[in-house]
N, C-alpha and C positions, 0 to 999 in steps of 0.2 A: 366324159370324153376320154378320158387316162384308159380307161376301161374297154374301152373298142379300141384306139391306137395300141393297145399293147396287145388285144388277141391277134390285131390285124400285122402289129410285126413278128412278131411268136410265127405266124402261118408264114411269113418271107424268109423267115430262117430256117425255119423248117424245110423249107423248099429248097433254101440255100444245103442245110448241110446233105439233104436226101440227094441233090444234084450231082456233090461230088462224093458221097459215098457211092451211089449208085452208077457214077460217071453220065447222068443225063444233062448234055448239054442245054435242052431246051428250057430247064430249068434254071438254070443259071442264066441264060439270055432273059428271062421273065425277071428275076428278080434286080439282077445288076441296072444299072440305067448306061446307055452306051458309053458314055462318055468317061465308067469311073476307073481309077486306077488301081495298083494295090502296090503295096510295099513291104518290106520284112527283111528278115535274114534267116537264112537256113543254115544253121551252125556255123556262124558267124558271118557266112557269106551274103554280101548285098543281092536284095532282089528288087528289081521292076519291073512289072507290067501293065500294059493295058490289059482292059477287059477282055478284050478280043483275041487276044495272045494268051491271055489266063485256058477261056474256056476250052481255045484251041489245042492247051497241053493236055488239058481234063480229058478232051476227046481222044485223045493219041496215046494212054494211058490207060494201065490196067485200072479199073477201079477198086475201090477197098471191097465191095460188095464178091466182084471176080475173086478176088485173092480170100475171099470168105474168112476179113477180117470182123469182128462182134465192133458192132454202130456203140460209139462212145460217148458221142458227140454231144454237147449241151451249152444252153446257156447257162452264164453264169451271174449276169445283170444286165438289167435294162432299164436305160434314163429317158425319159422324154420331155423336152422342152418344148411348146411349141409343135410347130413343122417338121422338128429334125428329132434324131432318137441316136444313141450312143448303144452297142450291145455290146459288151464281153461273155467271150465264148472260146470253150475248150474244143477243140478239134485235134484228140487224136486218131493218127491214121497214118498207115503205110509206113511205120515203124518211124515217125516222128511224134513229139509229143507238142502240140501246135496250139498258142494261143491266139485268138482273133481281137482285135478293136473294129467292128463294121460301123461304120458311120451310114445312117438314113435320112433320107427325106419324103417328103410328103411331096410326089411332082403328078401332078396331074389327076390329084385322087389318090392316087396310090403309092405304098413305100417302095419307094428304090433302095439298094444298096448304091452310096453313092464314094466311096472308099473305102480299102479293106486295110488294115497293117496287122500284121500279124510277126510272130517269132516262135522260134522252136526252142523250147525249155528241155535241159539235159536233168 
């Protein structure tokens, strides 16, 4: 089972990071689950938002693909307990150098992103 839960979150990040390199918001509505949040700081600055204010900047935004920055982005670990799954992942892009904690779950069959916190490392 470890085995299929990991290809199947592998293919949700995937989607995840292609969404906001590429800026395709639809993909990020697939992978997120409505209701999650996210959290961070951007050199030192607090960040909140919904999902729907996240994807909403993603849209109104150049994306790194436009500005034909080189796709960096990777996992760096993936825990799976159970229903839920922990991912650490590097996301640099747009001249920040951005670590992720995505938290997942298993809702309906399939993984959601169901929290994101993240930070920019100088």
């Amino acid at each position: 089972m470890y085995d299929k839960f990991s290809n199947e979150i592998k293919n949700v990040v995937s989607d995840y990071f292609q969404g906001i390199y590429n800026g395709e918001s639809d993909k990020l509505e697939n992978v997120f689950h409505p209701q999650a949040l996210l959290f961070g700081d951007i050199k030192g600055e607090p960040y909140f938002k919904t999902v729907t204010d996240y994807i909403d900047g993603v849209k109104s935004r150049s994306s790194p693909k436009d500005l034909e920055e080189d796709f960096k982005m990777e996992i760096l670990s993936i825990e799976i307990m159970g229903n839920m799954a922990a991912i650490k992942a590097h996301v640099p892009m747009l001249g920040f150098n951005y670590y992720d904690f995505l938290s997942l779950n298993l809702v309906q069959g399939e993984w959601k992103i169901v929290n994101k916190l993240f930070t920019h490392v100088e």
